[in-house]
C-alpha positions as CSV (number, residue, x, y, z in Angstrom):
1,X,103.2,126.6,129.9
2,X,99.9,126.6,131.6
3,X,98.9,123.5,133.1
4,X,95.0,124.5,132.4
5,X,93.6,121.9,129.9
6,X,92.7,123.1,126.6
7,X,88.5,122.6,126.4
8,X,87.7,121.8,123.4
9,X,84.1,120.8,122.1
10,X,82.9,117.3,120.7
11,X,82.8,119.2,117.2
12,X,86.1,120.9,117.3
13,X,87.6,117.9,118.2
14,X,86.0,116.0,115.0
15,X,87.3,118.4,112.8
16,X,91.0,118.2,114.5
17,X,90.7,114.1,114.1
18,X,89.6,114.7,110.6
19,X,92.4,117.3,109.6
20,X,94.7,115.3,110.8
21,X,93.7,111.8,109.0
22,X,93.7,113.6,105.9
23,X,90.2,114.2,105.6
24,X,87.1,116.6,105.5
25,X,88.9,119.2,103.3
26,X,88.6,119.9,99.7
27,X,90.1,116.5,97.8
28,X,93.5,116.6,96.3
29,X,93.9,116.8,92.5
30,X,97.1,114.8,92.7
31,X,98.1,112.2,90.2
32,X,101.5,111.4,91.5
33,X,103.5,109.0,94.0
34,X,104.4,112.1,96.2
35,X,100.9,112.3,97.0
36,X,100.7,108.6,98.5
37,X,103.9,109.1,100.2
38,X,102.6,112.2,102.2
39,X,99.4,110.5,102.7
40,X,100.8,107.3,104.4
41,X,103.2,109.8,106.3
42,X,100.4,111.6,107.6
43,X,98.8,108.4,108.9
44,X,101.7,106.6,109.7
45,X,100.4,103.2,108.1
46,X,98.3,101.8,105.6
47,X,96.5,98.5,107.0
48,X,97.1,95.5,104.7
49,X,94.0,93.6,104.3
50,X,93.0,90.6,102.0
51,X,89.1,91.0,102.0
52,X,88.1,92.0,98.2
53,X,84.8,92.2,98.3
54,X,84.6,95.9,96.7
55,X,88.6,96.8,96.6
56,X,91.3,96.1,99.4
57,X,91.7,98.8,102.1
58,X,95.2,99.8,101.8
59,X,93.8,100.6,98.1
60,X,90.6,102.2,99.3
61,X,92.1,104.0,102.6
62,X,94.7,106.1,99.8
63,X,92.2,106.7,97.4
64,X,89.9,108.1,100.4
65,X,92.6,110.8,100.8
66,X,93.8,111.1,96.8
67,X,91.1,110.9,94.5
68,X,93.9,110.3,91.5
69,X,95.0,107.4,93.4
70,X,95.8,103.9,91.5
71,X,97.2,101.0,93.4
72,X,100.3,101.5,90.6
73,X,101.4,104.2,93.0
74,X,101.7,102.0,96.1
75,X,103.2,99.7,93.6
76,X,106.2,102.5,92.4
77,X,106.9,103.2,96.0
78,X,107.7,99.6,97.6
79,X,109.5,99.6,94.3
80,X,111.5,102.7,95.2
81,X,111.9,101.5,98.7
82,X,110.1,104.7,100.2
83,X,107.3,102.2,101.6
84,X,108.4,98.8,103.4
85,X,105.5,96.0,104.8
86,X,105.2,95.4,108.5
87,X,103.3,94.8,111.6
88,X,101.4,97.8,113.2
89,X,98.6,96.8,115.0
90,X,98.4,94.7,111.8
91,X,100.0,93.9,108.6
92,X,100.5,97.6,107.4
93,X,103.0,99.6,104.7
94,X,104.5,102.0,107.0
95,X,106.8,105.0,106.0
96,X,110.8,103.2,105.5
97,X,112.1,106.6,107.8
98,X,110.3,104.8,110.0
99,X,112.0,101.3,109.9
100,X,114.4,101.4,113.0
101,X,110.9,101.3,114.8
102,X,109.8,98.0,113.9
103,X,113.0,96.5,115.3
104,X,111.8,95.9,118.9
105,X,109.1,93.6,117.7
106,X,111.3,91.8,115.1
107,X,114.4,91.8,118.4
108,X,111.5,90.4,120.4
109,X,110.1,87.6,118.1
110,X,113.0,86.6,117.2
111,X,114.5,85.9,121.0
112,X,111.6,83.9,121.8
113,X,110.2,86.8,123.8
114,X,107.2,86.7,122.1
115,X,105.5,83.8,120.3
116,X,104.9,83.9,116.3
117,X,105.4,80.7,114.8
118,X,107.5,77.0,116.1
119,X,110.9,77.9,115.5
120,X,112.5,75.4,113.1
121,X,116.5,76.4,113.2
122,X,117.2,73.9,110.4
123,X,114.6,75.0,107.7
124,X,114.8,78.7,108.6
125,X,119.1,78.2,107.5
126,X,117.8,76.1,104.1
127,X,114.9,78.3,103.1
128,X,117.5,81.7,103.7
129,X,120.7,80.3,102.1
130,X,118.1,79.5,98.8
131,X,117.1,83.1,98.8
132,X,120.5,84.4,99.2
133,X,121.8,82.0,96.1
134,X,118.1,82.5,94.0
135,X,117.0,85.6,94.6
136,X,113.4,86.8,95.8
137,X,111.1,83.6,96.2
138,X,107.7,83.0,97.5
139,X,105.8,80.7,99.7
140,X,104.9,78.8,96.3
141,X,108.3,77.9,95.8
142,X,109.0,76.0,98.6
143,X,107.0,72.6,98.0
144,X,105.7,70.1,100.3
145,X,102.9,67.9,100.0
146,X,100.3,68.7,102.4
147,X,97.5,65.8,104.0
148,X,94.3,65.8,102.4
149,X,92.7,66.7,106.1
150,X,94.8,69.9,106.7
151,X,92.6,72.9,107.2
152,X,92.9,76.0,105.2
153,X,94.7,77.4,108.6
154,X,97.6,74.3,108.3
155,X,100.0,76.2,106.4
156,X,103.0,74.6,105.2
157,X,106.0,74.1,107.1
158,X,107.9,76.3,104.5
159,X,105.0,79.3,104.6
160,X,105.4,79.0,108.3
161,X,109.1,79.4,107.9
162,X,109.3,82.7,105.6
163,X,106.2,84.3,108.0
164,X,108.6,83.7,111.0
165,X,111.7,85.0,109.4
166,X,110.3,88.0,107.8
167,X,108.6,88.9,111.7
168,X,111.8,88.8,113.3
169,X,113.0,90.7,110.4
170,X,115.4,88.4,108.3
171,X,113.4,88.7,105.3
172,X,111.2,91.4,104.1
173,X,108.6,91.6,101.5
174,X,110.1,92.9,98.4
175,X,107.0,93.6,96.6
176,X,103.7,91.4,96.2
177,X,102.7,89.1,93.2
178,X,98.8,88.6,92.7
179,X,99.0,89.9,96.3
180,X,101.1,87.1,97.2
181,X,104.5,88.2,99.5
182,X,107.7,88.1,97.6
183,X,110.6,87.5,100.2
184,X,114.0,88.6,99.7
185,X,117.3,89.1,102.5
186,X,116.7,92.1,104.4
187,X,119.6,93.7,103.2
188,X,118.6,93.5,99.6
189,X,115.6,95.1,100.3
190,X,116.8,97.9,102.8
191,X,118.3,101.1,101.5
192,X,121.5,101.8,103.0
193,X,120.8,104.8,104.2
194,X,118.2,103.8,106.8
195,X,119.0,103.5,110.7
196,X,119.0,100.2,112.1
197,X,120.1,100.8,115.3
198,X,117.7,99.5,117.7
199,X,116.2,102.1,119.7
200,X,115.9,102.3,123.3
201,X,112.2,102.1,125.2
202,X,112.2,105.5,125.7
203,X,112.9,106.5,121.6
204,X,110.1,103.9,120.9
205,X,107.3,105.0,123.2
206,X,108.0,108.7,122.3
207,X,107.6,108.0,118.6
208,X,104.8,105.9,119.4
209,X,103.6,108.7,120.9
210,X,103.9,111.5,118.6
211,X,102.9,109.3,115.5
212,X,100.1,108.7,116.6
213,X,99.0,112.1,117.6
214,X,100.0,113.8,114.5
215,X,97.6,111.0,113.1
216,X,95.1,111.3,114.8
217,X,95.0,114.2,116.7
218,X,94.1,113.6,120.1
219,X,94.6,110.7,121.8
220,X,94.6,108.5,125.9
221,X,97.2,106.7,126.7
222,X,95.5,103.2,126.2
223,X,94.4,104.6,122.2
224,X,98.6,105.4,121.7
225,X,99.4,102.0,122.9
226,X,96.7,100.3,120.4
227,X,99.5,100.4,118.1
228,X,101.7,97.5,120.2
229,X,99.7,95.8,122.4
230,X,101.6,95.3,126.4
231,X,103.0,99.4,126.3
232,X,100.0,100.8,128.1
233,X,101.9,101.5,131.4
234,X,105.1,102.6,129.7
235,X,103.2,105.0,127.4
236,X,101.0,106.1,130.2
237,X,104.4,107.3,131.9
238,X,105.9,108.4,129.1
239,X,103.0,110.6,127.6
240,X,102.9,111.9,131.5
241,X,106.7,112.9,131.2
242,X,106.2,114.6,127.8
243,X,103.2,116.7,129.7
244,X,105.2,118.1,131.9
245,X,107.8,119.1,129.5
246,X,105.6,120.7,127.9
247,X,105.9,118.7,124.7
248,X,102.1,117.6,125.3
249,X,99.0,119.3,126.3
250,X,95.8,118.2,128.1
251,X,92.5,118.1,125.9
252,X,89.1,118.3,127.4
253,X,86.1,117.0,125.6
254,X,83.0,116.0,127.3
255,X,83.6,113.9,129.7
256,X,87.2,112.3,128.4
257,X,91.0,113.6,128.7
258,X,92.9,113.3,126.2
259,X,96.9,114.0,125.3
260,X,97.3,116.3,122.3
261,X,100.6,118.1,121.0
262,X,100.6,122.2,121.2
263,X,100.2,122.6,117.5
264,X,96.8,121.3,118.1
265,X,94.9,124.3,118.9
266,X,95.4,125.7,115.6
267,X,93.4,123.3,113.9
268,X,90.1,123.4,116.1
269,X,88.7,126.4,114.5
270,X,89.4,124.7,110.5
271,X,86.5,124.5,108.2
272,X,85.3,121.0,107.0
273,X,83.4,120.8,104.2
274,X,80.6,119.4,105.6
275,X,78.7,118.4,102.1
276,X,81.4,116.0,101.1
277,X,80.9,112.4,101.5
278,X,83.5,110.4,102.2
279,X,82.9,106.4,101.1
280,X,85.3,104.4,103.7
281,X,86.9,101.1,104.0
282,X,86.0,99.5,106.9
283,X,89.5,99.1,107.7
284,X,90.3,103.0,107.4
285,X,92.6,104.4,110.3
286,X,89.8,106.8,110.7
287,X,87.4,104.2,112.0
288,X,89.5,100.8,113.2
289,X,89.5,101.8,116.6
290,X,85.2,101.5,117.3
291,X,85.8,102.4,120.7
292,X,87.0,105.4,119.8
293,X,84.8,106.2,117.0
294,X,82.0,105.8,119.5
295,X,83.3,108.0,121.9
296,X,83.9,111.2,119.8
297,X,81.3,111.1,116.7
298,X,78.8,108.8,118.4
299,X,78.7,105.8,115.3
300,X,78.6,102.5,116.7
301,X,80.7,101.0,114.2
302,X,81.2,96.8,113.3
303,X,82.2,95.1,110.1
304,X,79.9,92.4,110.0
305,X,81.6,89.8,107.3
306,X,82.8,88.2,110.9
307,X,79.4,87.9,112.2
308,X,76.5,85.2,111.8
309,X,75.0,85.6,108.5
310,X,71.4,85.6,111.0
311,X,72.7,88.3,113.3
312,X,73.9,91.0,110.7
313,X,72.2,94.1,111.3
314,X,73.7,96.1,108.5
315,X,75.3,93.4,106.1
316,X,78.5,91.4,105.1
317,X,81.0,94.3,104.2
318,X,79.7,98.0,105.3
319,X,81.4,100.7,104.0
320,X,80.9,103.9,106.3
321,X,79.8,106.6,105.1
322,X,80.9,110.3,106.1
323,X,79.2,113.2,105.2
324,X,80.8,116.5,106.5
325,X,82.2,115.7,110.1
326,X,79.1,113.3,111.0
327,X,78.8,109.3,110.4
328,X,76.0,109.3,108.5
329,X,75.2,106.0,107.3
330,X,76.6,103.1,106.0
331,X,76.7,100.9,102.6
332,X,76.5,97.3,102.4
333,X,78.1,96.9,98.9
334,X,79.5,94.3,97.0
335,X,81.4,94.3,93.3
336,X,80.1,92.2,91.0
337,X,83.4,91.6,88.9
338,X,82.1,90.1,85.3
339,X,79.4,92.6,85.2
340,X,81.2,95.1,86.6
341,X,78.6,96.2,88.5
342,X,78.8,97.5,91.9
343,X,75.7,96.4,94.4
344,X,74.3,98.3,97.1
345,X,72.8,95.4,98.9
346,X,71.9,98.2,101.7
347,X,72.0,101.8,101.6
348,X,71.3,102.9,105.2
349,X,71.0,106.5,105.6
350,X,71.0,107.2,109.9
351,X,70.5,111.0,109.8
352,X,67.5,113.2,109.8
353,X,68.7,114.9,107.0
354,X,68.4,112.0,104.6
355,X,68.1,114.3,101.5
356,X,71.5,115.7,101.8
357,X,73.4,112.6,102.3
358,X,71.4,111.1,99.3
359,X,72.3,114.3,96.9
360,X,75.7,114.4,98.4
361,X,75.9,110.4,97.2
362,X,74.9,111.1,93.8
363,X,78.6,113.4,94.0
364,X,80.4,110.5,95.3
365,X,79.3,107.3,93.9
366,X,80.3,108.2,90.5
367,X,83.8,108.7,91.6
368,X,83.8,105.8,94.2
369,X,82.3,103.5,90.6
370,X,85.9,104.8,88.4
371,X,88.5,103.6,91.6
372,X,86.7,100.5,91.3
373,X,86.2,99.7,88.1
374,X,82.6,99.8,88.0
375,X,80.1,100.8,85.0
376,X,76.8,100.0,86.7
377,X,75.6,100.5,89.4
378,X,72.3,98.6,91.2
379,X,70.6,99.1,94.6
380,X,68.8,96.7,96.1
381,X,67.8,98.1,99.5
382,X,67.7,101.8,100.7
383,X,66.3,102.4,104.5
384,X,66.3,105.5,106.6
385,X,66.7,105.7,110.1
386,X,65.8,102.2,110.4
387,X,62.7,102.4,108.4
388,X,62.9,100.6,104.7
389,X,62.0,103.2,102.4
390,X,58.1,102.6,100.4
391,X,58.6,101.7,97.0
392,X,57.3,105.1,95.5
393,X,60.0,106.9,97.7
394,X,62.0,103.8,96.6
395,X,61.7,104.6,93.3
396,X,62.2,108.0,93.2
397,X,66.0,107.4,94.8
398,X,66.6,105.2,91.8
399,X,65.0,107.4,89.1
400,X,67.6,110.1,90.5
401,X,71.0,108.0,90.8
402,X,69.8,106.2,87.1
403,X,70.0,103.2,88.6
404,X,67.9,100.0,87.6
């Protein structure tokens, strides 16, 4: 194999990122489990997230790639045991084939190596011989009276517990109840047929490795090892050892190198369709790391429910908004449950062509309204390029989505 890097351009390697997430072709017409399964193959985790502002972004990521998509489906596959909840770089529903690769964290957490909760020997032995004799239990179950001056972060010593043992992999989550985790013995919840054999530091950073760049694409070294936080060197070395086997290539584009596998010149020259507008969660895999995101499609990206309500620039819960292969804007939106009506407290279009992201909108917004649950709709600001948008212009943007 030639050890010439493959030069690739800023917009062949968007659409390679994108093929590979999932996105920028035509939307899948799937109404089915199989669907989801592929999908959270393809990205190799789902991120878990609590924030329900609009929808949850394990809910919203899937629906992203499967229009169809219902949060039954995710439902139907924990329940079949093709889907089990874990830790990637955070709480995530990873593929179950890939179970034997969460056991170095779970080995590590639970020899101390590294820290999760106090260990409590005693009420770890009570709180697992209850679930063996009752069956699945939550947090809820356990009780304890708590002091009136515990914060909302002073979880009970029994919530502490079930955390701990389910990270070093005693207990998994069986399913979720009103999102709450349902904990059962690992070996109720484990199909038989799965490996547990723990693998060694070379299996691990090689399927570290590959997941993530049949994810994603491209990726360096310090992107791969995102994923588990401490493996920078060993994937460094181990991405380095793959090169020269020729079971990686080296990407050029601009000014970064990147590690790709071989297959990934056949994507480059893929059509994206580039009047399709993608609505994301700020949590999609496409877009969690910023650094990234900066680097190849030039969108400087921040949710900003974690920043000062004074020092938002965009608003509390920006959804990004993709047209094509370019970050085009974003939308500040918020559902409005008893109305059912979804707010755009900001529509902020950041492309010259503002028209086309606006028409291309009018596609998408119904659609993103029916995942939802939404009937109306109502905007409340709408600014281009910075600029707030007069209130004739205003107007006419309203007139055309039918919006109050």
């Amino acid at each position: 194999m030639s050890d010439t890097p493959l030069t690739l351009s800023k917009s062949q390697a968007q659409r390679i990122v994108l093929l590979s997430q999932g996105l920028g072709q035509k939307k899948s017409n799937n109404k089915n489990t199989t669907a989801t399964l592929q999908n959270i193959k393809k990205m190799s985790y789902v991120q878990i997230d609590s924030i329900s502002v609009v929808e949850r972004a394990h809910h919203h990521t899937l629906w992203s790639r499967q229009p169809h998509y219902t949060p039954a489906f995710l439902d139907k596959l924990i329940k079949q045991k093709h889907i089990f909840e874990y830790w990637s770089h955070a709480a995530a529903y990873l593929p179950m084939q890939d179970y034997r690769y969460s056991l170095p964290r779970k080995a590590a957490i639970a020899s101390g190596e590294k820290h999760w909760f106090e260990r409590n020997p005693e009420l770890n032995s009570q709180i697992l011989k209850r679930i063996e004799q009752e069956g699945p239990l939550q947090a809820k179950d356990f009780e304890h009276k708590r002091s009136d001056k515990a914060g909302w972060w002073d979880w009970k010593p029994a919530k502490k517990a079930l955390e701990q043992l389910y990270m070093e992999g005693k207990l998994m989550v069986s399913h979720r109840q009103n999102f709450q985790k349902v904990y059962d013995l690992t070996e109720r919840v484990l199909p038989s047929s799965i490996d547990t054999s723990l693998p060694t530091d070379t299996e691990f950073c090689r399927h570290l490795i590959t997941r993530y760049l049949h994810a994603h694409g491209i990726g360096t070294a310090k992107q791969i090892s995102y994923l588990r936080k401490g493996y920078l060197k060993k994937v460094t070395q181990h991405c380095n050892e793959m090169l020269a086997s020729g079971e990686l290539i080296k990407v050029h584009v601009a000014d970064v190198t990147y590690f790709a596998l071989p297959r990934i010149e056949s994507l480059s020259n893929k059509r994206i369709n580039q009047q399709q507008l993608h609505i994301l969660s700020p949590f999609d895999n496409l877009v969690i790391q910023r650094e990234r995101v900066k680097q190849l499609f030039n969108f400087d990206y921040q949710i900003e429910c974690y920043v000062p309500a004074n020092k938002r620039q965009y608003g509390y819960f920006c959804l990004p908004l993709l047209l094509g292969q370019r970050f085009a804007g974003r939308l500040d939106a918020k559902l409005e449950r008893k109305t059912q009506t979804l707010e755009l407290q900001n529509l902020s279009v950041e492309i010259t062509s503002a028209e086309a992201v606006l028409e291309s909108l009018k596609t998408a917004l119904p659609e993103y309204m029916r995942f939802i649950g939404a009937n109306l709709v109502a905007l409340k600001k709408l600014s281009i390029a910075g600029k707030s948008m007069k209130n004739s212009e205003f107007n006419h943007w309203c007139s055309q989505f039918a919006l109050p």
